[in-house]
C-alpha positions as CSV (number, residue, x, y, z in Angstrom):
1,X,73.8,-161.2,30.9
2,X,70.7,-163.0,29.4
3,X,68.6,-161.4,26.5
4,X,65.4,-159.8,28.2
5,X,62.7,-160.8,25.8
6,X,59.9,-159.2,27.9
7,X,57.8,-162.2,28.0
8,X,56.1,-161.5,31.3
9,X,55.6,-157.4,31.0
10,X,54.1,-158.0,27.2
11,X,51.7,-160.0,28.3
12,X,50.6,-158.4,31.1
13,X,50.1,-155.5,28.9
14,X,48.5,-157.8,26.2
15,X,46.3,-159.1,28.9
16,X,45.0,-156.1,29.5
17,X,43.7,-155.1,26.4
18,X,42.3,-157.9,25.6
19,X,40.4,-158.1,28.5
20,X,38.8,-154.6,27.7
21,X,37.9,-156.0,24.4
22,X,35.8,-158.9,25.1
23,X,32.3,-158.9,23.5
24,X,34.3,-157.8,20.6
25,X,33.9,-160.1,17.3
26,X,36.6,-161.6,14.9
27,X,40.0,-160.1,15.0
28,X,39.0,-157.4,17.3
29,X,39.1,-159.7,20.2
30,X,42.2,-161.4,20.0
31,X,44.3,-160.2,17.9
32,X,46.8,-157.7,19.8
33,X,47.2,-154.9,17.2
34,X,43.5,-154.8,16.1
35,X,42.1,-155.0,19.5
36,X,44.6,-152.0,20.9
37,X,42.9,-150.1,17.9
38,X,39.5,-151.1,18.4
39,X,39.8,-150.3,22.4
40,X,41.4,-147.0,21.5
41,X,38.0,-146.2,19.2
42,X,35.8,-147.4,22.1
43,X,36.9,-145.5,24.8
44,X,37.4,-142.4,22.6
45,X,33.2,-142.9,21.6
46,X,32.5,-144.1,25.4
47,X,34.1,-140.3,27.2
48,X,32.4,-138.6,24.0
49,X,29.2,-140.2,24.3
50,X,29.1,-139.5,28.0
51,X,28.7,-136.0,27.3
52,X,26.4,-136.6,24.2
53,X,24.3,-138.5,26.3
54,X,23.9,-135.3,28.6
55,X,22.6,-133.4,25.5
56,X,20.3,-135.8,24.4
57,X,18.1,-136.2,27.6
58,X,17.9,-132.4,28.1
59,X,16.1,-132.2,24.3
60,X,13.9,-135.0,25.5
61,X,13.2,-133.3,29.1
62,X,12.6,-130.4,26.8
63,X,10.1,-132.0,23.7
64,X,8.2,-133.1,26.8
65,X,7.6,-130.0,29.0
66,X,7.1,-128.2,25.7
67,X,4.3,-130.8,24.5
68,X,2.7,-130.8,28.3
69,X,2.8,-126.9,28.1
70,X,1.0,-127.0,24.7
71,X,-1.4,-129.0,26.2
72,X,-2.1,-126.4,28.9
73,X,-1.8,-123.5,25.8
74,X,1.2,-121.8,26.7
75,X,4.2,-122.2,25.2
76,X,8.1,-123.7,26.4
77,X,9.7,-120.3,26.2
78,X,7.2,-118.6,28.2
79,X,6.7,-121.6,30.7
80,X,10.2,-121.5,31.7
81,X,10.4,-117.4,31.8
82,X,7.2,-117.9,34.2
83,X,8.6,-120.5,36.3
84,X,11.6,-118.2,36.9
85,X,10.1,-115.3,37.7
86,X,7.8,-117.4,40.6
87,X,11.1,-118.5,41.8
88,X,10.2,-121.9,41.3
89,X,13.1,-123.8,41.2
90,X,12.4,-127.1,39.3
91,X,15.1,-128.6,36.8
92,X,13.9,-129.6,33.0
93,X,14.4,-133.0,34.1
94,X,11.6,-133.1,37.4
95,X,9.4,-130.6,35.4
96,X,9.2,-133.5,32.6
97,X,8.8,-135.9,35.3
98,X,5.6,-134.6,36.7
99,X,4.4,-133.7,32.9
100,X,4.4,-137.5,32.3
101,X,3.4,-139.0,35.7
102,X,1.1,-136.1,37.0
103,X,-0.4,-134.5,34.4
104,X,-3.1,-132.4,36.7
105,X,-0.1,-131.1,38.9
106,X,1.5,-129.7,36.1
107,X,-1.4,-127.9,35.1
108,X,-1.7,-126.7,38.4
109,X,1.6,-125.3,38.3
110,X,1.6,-124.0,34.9
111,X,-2.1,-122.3,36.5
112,X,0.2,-120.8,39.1
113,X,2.8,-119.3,36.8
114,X,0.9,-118.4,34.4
115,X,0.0,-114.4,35.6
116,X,4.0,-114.5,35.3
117,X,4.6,-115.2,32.0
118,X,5.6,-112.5,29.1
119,X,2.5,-111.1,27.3
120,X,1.9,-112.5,23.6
C-alpha cells in the first residue's frame, strides 16, 4: 500500500489559512505556523470587538443626547426618566440622531417631556 503523505488535504487546509491572512505583513502571511497563529489572534479580536463595538456607540449615542440635553438645561438621567414616563419610545441611538441633525426637534421634544421629568 503506498505511503499517504497528505499532499492534497495539507494544502487544502494550508490554503485556507493563508487565504484568511492576506493583507498580513512578513511571516504572517506565508508562513504556515505563524499565519495559523496570527489568524487564531484575529478572529479571537474580530468576535470580541464585535461586541466592543456595541459598547462603544451606545457611550457615544449617550455623550451626545447628554450634551444636546445640557443644551436644553436638563440633564441625561432625567431626559431619559422623562421620555419614559411620556411613553415615548425612541432608542439612544435615533434620540442622538435628531440631537445632531435637528436640533430644534429635540428641543421640542425635550419641551414636551419636560413636565415629566423627576424634580431637582
Amino acid at each position: 500500500m503506498p505511503r499517504a503523505k497528505r499532499g492534497f488535504k495539507r494544502r487544502r487546509r494550508h490554503n485556507k489559512v493563508l487565504e484568511r491572512a492576506s493583507g498580513f505583513v512578513l511571516g504572517r502571511k506565508n508562513k504556515f505556523r505563524r499565519t495559523s497563529e496570527a489568524v487564531d489572534r484575529a478572529f479571537t479580536y474580530a468576535y470580541r470587538d464585535r461586541r466592543v463595538k456595541k459598547r462603544d456607540f451606545r457611550q457615544l449615542w449617550i455623550a451626545r443626547i447628554s450634551a444636546a440635553a445640557n443644551n436644553n438645561q436638563i440633564s441625561y438621567s432625567r431626559l431619559i426618566s422623562a421620555l419614559k414616563k411620556a411613553n415615548v419610545r425612541l432608542d439612544r441611538k435615533v434620540l442622538s440622531d435628531i440631537a445632531i441633525v435637528d436640533p430644534l426637534g429635540f428641543s421640542a421634544l425635550v419641551d414636551q417631556v419636560r413636565s415629566l421629568a423627576p424634580a431637582v
